[in-house]
HTML snippet that shows the backbone in 3Dmol.js (N, CA, C, O; Angstrom):
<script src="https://3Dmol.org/build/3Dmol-min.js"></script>
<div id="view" style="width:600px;height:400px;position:relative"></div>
<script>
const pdb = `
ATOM      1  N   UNK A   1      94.819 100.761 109.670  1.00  0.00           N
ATOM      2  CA  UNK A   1      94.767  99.617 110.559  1.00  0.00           C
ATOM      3  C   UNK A   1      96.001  99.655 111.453  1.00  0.00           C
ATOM      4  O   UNK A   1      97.124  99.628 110.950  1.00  0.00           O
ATOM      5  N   UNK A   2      95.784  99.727 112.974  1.00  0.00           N
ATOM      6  CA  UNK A   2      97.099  99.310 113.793  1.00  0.00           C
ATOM      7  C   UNK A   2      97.268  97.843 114.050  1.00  0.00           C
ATOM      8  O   UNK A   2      96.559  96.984 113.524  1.00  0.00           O
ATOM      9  N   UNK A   3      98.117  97.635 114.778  1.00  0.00           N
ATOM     10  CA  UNK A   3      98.416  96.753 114.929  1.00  0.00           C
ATOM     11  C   UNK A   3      97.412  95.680 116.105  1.00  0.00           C
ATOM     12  O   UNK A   3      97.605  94.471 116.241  1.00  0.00           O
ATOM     13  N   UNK A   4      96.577  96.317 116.691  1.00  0.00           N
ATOM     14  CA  UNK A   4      95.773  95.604 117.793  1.00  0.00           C
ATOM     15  C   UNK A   4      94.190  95.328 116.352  1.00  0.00           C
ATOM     16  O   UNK A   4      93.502  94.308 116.396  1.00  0.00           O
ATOM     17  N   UNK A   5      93.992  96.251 115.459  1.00  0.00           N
ATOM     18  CA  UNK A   5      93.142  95.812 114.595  1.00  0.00           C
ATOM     19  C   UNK A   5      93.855  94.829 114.026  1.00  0.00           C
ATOM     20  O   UNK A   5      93.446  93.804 114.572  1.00  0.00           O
ATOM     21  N   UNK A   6      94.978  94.441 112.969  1.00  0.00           N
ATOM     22  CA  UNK A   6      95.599  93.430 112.904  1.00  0.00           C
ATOM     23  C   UNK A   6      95.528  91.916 113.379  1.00  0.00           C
ATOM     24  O   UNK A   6      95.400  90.894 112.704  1.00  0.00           O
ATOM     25  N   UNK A   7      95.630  92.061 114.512  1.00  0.00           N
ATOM     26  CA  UNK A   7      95.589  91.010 115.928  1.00  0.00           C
ATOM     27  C   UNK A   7      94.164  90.655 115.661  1.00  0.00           C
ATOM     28  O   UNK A   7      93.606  89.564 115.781  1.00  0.00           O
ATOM     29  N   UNK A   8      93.690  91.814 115.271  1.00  0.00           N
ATOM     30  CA  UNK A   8      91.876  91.307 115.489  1.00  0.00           C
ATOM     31  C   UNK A   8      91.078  89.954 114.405  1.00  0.00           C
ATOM     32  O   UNK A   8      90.372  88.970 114.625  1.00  0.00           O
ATOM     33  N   UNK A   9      91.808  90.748 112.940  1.00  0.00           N
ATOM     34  CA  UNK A   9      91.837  90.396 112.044  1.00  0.00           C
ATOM     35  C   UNK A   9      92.242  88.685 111.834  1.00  0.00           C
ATOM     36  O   UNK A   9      91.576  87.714 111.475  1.00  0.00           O
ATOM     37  N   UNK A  10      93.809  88.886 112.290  1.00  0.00           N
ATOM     38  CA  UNK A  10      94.392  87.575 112.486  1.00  0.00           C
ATOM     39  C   UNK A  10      93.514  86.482 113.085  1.00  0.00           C
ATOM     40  O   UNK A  10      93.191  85.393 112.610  1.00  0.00           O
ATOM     41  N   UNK A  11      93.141  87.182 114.519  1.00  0.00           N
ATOM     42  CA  UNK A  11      92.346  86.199 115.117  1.00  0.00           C
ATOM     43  C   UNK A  11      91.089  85.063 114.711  1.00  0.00           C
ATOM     44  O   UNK A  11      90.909  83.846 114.760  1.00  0.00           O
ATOM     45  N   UNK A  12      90.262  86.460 114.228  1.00  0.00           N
ATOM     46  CA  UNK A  12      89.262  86.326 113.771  1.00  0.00           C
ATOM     47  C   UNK A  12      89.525  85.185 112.100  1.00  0.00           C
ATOM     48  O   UNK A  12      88.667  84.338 111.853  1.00  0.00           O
ATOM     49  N   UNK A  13      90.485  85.317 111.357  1.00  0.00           N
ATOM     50  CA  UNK A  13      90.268  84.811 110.076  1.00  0.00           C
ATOM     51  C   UNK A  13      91.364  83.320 110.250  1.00  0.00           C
ATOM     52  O   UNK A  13      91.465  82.586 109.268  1.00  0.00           O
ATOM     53  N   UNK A  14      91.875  83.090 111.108  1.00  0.00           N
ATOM     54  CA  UNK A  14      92.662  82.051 111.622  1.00  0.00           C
ATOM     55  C   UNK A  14      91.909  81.116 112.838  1.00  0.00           C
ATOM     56  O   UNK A  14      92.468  80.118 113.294  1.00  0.00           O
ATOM     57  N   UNK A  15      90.722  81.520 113.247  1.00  0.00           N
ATOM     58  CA  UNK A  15      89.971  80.989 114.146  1.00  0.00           C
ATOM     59  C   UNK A  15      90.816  80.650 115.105  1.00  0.00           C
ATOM     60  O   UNK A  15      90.685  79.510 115.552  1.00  0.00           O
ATOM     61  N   UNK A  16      91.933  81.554 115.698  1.00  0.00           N
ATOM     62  CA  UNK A  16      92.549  81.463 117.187  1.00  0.00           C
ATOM     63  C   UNK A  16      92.124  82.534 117.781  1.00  0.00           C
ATOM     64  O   UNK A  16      91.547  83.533 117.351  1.00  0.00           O
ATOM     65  N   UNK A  17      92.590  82.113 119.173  1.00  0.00           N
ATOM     66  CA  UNK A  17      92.232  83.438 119.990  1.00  0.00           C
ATOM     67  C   UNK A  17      93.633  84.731 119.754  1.00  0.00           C
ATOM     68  O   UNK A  17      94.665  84.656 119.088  1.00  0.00           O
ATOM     69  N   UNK A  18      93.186  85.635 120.461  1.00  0.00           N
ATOM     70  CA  UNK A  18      93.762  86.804 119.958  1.00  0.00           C
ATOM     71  C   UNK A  18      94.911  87.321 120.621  1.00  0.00           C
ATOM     72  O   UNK A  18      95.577  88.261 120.186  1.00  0.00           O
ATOM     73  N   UNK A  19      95.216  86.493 122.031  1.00  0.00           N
ATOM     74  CA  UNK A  19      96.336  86.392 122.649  1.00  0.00           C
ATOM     75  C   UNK A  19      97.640  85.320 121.637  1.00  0.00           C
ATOM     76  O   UNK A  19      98.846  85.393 121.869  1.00  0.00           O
ATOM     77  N   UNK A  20      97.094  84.496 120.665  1.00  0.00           N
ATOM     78  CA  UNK A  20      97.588  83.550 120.208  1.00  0.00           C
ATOM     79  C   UNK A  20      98.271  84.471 118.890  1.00  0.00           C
ATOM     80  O   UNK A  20      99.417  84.437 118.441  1.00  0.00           O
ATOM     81  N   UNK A  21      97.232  85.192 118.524  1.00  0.00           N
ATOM     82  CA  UNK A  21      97.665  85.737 117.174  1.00  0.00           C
ATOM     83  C   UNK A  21      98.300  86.747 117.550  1.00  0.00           C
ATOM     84  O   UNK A  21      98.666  87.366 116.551  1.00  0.00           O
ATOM     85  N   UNK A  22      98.668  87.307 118.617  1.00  0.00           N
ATOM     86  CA  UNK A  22      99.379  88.750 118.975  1.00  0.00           C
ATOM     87  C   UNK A  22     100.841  87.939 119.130  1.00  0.00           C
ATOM     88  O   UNK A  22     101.930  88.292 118.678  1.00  0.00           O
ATOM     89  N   UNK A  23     100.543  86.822 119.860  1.00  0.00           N
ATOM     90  CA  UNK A  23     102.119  86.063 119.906  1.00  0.00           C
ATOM     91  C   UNK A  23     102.459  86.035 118.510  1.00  0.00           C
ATOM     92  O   UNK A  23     103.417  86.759 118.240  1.00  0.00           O
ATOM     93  N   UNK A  24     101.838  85.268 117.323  1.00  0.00           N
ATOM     94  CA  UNK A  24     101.969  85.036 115.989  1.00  0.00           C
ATOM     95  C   UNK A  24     102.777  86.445 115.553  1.00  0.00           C
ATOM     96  O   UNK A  24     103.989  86.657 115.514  1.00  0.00           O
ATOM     97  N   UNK A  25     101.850  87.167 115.296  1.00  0.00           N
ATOM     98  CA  UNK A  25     102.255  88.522 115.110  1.00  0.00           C
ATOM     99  C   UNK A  25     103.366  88.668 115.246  1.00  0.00           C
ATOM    100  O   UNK A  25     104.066  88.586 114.237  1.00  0.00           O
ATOM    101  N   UNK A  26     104.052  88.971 116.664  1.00  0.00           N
ATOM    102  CA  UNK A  26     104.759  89.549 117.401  1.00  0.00           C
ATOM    103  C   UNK A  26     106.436  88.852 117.065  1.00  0.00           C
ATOM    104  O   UNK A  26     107.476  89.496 117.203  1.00  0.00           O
ATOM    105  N   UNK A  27     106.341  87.266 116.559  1.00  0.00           N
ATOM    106  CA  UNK A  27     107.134  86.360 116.254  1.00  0.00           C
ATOM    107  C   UNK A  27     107.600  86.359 114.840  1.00  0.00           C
ATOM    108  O   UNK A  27     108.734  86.060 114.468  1.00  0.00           O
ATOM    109  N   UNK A  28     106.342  86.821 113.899  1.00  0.00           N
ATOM    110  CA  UNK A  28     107.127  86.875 112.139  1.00  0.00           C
ATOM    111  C   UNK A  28     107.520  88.233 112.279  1.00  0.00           C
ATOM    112  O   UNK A  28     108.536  88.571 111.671  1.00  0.00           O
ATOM    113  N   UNK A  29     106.762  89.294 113.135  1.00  0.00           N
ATOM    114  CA  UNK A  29     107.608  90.635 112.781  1.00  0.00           C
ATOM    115  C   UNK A  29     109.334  90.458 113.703  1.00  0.00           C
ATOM    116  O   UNK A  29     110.351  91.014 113.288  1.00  0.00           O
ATOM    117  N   UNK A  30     109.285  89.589 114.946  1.00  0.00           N
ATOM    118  CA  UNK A  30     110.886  89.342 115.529  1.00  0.00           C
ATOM    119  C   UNK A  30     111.750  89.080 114.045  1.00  0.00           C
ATOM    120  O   UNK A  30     112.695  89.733 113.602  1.00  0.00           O
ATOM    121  N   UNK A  31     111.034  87.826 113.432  1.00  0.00           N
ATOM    122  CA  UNK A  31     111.317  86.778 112.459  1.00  0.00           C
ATOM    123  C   UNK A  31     112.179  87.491 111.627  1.00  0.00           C
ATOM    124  O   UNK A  31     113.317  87.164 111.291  1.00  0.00           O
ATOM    125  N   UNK A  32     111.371  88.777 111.233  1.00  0.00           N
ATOM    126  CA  UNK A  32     111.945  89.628 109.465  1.00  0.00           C
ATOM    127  C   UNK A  32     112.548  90.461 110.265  1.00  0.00           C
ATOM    128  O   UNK A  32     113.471  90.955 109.617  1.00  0.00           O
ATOM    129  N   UNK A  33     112.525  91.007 111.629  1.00  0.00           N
ATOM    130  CA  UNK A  33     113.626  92.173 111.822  1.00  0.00           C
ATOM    131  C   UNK A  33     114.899  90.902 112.143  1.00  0.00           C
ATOM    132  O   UNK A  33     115.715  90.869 111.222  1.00  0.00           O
ATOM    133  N   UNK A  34     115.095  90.204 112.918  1.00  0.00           N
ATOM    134  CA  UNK A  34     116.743  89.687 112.966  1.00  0.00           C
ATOM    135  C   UNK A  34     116.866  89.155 111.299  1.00  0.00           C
ATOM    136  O   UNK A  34     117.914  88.530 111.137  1.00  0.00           O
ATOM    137  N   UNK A  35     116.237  89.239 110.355  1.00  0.00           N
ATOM    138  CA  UNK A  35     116.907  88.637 109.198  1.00  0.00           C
ATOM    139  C   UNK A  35     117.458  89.657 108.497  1.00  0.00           C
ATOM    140  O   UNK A  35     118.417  89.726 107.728  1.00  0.00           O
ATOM    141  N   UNK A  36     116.670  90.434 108.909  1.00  0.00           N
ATOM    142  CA  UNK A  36     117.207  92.032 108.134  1.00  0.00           C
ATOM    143  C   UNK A  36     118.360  92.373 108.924  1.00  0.00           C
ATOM    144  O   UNK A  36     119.407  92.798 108.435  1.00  0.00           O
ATOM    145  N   UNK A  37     118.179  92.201 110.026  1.00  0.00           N
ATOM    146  CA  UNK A  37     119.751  92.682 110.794  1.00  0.00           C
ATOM    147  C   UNK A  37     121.130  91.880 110.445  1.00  0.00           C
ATOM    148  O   UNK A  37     122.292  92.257 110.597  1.00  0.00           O
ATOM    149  N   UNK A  38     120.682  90.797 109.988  1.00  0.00           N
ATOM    150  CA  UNK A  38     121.888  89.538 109.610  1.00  0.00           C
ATOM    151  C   UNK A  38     121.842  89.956 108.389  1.00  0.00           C
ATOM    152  O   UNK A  38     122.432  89.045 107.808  1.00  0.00           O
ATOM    153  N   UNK A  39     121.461  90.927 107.373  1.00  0.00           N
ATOM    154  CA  UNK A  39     121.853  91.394 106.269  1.00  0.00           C
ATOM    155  C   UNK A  39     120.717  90.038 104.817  1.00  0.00           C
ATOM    156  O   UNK A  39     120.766  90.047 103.587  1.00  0.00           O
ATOM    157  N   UNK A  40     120.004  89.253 105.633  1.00  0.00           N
ATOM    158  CA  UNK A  40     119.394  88.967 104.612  1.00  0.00           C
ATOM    159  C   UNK A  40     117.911  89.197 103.845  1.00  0.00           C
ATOM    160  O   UNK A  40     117.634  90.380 104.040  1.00  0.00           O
ATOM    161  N   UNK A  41     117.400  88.894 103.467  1.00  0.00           N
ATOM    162  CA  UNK A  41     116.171  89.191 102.869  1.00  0.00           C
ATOM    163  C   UNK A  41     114.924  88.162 103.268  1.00  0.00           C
ATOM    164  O   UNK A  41     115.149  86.979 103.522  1.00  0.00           O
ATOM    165  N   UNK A  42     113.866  88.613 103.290  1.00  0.00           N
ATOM    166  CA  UNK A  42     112.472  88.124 103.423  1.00  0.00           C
ATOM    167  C   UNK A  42     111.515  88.312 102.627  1.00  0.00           C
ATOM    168  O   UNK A  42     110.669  89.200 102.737  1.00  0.00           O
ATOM    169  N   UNK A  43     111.626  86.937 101.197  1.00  0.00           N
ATOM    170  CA  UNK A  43     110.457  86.852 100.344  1.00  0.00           C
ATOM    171  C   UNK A  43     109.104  86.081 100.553  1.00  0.00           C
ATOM    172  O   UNK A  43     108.903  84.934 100.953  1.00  0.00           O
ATOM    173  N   UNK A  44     108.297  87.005 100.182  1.00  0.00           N
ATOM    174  CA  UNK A  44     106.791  86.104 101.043  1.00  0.00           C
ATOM    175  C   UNK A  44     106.040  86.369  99.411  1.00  0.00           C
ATOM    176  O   UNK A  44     105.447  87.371  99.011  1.00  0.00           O
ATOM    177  N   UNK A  45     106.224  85.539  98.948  1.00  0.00           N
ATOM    178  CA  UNK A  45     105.621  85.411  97.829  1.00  0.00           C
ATOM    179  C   UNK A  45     104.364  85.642  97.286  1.00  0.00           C
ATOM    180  O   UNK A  45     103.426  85.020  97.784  1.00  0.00           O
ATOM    181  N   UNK A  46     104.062  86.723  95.991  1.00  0.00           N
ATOM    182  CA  UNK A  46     102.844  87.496  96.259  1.00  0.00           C
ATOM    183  C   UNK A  46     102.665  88.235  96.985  1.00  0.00           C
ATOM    184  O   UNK A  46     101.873  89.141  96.727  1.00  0.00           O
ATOM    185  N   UNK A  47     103.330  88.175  98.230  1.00  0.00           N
ATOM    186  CA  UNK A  47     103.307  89.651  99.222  1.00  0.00           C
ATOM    187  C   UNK A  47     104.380  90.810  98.817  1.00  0.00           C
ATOM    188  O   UNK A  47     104.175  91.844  98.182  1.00  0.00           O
ATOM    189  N   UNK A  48     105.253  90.451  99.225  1.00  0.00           N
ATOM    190  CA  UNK A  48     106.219  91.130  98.441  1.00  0.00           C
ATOM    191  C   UNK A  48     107.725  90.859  99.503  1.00  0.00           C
ATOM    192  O   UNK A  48     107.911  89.940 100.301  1.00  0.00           O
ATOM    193  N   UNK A  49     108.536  91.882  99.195  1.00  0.00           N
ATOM    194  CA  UNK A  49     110.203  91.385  99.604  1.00  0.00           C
ATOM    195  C   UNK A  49     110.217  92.821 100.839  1.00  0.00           C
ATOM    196  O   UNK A  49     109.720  93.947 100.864  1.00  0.00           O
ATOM    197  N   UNK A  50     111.138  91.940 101.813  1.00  0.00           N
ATOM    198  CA  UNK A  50     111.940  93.211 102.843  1.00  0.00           C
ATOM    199  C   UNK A  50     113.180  93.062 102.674  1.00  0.00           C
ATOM    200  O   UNK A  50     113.619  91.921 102.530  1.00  0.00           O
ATOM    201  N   UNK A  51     114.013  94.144 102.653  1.00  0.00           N
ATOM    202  CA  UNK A  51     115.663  93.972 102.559  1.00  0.00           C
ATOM    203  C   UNK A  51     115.931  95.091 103.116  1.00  0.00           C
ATOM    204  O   UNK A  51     115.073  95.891 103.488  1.00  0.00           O
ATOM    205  N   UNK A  52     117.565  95.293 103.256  1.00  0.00           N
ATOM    206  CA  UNK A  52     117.538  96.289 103.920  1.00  0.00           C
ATOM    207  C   UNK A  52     118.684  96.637 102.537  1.00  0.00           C
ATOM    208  O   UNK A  52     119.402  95.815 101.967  1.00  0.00           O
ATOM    209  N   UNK A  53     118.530  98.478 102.184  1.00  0.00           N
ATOM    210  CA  UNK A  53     119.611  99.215 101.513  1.00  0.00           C
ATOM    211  C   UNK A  53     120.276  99.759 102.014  1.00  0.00           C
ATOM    212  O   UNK A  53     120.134 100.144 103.174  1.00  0.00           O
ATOM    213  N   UNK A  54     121.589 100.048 101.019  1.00  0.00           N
ATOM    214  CA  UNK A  54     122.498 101.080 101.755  1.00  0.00           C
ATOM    215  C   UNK A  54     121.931 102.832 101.278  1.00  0.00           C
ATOM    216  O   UNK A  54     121.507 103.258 100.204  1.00  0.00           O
ATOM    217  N   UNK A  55     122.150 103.484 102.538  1.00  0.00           N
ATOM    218  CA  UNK A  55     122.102 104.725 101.830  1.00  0.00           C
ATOM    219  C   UNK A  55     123.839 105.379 101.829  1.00  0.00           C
ATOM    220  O   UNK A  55     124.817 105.168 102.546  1.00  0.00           O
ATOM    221  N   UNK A  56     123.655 105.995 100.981  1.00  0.00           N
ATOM    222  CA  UNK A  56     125.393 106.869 101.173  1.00  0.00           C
ATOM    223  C   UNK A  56     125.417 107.587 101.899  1.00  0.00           C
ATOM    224  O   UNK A  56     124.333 107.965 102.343  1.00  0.00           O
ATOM    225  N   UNK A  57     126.828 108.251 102.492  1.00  0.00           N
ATOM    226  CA  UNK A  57     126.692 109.408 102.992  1.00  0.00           C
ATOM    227  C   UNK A  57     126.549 110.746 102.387  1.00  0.00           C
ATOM    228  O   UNK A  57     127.207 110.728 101.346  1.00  0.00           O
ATOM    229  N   UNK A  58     126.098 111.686 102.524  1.00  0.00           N
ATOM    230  CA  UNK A  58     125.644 113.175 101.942  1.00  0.00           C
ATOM    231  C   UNK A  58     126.022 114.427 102.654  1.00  0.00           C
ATOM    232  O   UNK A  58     126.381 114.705 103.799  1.00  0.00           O
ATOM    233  N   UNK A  59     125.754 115.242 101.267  1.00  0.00           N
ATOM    234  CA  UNK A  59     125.631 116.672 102.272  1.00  0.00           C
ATOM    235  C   UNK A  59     124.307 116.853 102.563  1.00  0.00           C
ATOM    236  O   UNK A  59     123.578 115.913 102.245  1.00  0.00           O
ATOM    237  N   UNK A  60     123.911 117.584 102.961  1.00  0.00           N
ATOM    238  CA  UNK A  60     122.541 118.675 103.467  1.00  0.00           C
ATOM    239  C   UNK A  60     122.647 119.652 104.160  1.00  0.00           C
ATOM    240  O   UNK A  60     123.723 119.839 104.727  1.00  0.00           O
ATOM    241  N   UNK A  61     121.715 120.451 104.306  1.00  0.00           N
ATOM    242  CA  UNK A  61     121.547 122.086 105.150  1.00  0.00           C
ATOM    243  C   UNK A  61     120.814 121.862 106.116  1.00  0.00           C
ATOM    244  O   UNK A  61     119.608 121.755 105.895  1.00  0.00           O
ATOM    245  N   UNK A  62     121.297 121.729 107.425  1.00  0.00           N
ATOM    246  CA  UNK A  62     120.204 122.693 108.569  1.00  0.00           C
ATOM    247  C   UNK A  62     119.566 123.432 107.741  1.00  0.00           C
ATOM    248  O   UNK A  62     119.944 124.333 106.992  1.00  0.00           O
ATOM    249  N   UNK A  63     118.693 123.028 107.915  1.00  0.00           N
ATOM    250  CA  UNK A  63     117.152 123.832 107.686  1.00  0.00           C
ATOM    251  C   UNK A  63     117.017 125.325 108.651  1.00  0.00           C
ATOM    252  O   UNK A  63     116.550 126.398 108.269  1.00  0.00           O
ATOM    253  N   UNK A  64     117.559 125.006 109.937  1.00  0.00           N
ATOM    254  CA  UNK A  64     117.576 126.781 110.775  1.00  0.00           C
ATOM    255  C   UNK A  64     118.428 127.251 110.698  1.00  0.00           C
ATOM    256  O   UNK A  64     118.224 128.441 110.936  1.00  0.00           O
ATOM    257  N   UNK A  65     119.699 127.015 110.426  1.00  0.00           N
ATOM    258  CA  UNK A  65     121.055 127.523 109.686  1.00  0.00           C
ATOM    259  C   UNK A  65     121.272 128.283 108.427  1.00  0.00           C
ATOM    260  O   UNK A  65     121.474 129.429 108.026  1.00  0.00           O
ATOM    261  N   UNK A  66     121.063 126.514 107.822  1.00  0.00           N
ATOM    262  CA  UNK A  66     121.678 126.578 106.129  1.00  0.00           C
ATOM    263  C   UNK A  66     122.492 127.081 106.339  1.00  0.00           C
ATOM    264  O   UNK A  66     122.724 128.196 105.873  1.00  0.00           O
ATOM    265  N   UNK A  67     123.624 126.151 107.510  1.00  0.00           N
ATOM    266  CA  UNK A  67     124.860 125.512 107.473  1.00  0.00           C
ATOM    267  C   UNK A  67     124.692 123.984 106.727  1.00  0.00           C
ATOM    268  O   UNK A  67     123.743 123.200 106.735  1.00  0.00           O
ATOM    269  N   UNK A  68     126.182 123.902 106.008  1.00  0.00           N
ATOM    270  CA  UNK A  68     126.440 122.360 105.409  1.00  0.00           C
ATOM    271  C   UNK A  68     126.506 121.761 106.705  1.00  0.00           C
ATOM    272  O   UNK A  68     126.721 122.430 107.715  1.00  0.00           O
ATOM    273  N   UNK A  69     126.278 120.175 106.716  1.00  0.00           N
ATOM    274  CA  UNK A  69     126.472 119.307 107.409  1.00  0.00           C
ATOM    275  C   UNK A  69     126.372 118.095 106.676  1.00  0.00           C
ATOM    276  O   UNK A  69     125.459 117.976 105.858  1.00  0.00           O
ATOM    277  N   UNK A  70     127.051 117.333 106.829  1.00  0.00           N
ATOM    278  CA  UNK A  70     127.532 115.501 106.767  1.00  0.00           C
ATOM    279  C   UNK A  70     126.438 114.669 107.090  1.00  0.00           C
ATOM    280  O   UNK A  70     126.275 114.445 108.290  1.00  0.00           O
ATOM    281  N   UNK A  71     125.499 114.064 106.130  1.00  0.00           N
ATOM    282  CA  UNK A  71     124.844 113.296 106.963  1.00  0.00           C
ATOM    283  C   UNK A  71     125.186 111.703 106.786  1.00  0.00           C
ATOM    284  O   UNK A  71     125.132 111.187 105.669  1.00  0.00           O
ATOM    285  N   UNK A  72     125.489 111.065 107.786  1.00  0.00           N
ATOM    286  CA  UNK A  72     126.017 109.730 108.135  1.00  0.00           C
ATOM    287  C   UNK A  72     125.521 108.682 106.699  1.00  0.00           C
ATOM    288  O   UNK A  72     124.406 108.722 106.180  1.00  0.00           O
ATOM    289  N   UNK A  73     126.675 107.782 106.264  1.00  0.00           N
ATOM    290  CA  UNK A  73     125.407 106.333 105.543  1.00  0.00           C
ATOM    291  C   UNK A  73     125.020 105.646 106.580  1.00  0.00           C
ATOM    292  O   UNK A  73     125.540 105.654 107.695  1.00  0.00           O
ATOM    293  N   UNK A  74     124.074 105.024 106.214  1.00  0.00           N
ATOM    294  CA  UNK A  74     122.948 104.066 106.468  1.00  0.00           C
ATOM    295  C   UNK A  74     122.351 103.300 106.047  1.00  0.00           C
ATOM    296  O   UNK A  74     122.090 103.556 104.872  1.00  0.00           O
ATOM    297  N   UNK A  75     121.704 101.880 106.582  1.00  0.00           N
ATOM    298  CA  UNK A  75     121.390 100.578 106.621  1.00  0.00           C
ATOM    299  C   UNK A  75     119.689 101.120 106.472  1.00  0.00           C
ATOM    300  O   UNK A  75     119.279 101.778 107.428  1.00  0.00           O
ATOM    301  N   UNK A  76     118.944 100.926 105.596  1.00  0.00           N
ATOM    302  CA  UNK A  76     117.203 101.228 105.762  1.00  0.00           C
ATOM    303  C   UNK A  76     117.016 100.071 105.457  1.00  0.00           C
ATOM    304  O   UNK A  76     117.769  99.318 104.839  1.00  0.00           O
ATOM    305  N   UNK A  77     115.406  99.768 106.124  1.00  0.00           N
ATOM    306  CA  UNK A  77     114.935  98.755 105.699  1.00  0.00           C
ATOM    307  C   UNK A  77     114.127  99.189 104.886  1.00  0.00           C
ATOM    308  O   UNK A  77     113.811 100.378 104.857  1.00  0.00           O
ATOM    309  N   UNK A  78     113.648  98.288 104.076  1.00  0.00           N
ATOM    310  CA  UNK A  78     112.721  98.602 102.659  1.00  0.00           C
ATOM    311  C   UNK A  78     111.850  97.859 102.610  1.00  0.00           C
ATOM    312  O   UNK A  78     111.945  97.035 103.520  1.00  0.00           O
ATOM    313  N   UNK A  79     110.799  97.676 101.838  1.00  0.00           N
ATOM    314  CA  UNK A  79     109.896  96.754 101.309  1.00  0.00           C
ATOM    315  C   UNK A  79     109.368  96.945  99.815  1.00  0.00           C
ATOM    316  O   UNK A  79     108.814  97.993  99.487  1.00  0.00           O
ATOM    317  N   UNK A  80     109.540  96.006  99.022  1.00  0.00           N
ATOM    318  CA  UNK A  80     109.520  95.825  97.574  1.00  0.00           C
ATOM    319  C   UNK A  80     108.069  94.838  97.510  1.00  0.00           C
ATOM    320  O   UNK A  80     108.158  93.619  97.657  1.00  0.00           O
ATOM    321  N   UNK A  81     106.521  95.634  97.236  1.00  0.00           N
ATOM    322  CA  UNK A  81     105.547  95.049  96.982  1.00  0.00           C
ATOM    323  C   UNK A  81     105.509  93.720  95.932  1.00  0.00           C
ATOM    324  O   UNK A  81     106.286  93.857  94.988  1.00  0.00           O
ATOM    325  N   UNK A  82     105.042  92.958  95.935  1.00  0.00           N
ATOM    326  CA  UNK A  82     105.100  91.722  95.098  1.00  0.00           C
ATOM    327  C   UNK A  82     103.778  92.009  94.483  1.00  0.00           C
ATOM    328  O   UNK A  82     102.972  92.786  94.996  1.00  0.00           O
ATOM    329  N   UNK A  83     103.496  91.128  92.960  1.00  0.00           N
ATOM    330  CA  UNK A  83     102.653  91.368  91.886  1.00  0.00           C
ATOM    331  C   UNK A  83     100.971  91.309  92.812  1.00  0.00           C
ATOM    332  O   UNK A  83     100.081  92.104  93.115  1.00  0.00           O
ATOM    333  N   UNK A  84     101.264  89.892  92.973  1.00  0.00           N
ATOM    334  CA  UNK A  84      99.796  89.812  93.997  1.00  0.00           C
ATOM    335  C   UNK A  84      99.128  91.364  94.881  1.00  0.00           C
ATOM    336  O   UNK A  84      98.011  91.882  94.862  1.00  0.00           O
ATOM    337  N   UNK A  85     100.208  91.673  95.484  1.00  0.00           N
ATOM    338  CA  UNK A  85      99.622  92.453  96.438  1.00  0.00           C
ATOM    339  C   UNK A  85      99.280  94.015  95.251  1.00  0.00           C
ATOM    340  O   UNK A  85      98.278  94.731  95.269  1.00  0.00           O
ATOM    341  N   UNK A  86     100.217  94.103  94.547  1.00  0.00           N
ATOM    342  CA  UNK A  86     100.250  95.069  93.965  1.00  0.00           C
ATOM    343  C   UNK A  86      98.388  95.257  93.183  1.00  0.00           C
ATOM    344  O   UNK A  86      97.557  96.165  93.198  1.00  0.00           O
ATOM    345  N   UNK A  87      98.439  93.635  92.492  1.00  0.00           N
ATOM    346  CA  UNK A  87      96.967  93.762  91.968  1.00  0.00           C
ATOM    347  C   UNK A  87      95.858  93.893  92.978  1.00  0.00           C
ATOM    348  O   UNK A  87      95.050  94.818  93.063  1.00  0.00           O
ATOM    349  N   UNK A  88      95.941  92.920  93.657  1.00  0.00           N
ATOM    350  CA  UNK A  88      94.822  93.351  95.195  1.00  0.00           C
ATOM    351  C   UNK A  88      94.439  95.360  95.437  1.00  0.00           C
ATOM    352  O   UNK A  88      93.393  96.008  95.425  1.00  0.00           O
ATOM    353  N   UNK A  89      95.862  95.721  95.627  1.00  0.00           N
ATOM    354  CA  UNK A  89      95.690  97.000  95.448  1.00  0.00           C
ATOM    355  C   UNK A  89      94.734  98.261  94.290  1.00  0.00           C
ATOM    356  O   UNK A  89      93.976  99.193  94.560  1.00  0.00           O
ATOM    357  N   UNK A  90      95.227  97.719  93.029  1.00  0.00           N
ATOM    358  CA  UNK A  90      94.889  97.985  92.059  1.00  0.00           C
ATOM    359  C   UNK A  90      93.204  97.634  91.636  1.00  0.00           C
ATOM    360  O   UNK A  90      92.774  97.927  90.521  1.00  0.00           O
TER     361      UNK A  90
END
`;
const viewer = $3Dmol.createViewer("view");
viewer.addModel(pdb, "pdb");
viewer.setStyle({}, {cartoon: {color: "spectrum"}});
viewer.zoomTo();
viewer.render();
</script>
């Protein structure tokens, strides 16, 4: 599913139109990226959690080398499935 099926979905099961639900859309995904950028978390209960981890910094090989190189730490965002969704799945 992309994101314009999404929209479709939304529309359709929220009985708005689909310009309405693309705004919707477009506003909880703004919503969870600046919360993640302010370092906090987004629990949607039964859905599951977004946070963001640290990664460390590392070694690794160029792959066309296999020269060492440094690779930077980093901020990822994550998502931690919640029970609900997990069973839906299941």
């Amino acid at each position: 599913m992309n994101k314009s099926e999404l929209i479709d979905a939304i529309a359709e099961g929220a009985d708005i139109s689909k310009a309405a639900a693309g705004r919707a859309l477009d506003a909880a995904l703004d919503a969870i990226g600046n919360a993640l950028k302010r370092g906090d978390q987004v629990t949607l209960i039964g859905f599951g959690t977004f946070l963001v981890r640290e990664r460390a910094a590392r070694v690794g090989r160029n792959p066309r080398t296999g020269e060492s190189m440094t690779i930077a730490a980093a901020r990822i965002p994550s998502f931690k499935a919640g029970k609900a969704l997990k069973d839906t799945v299941n």
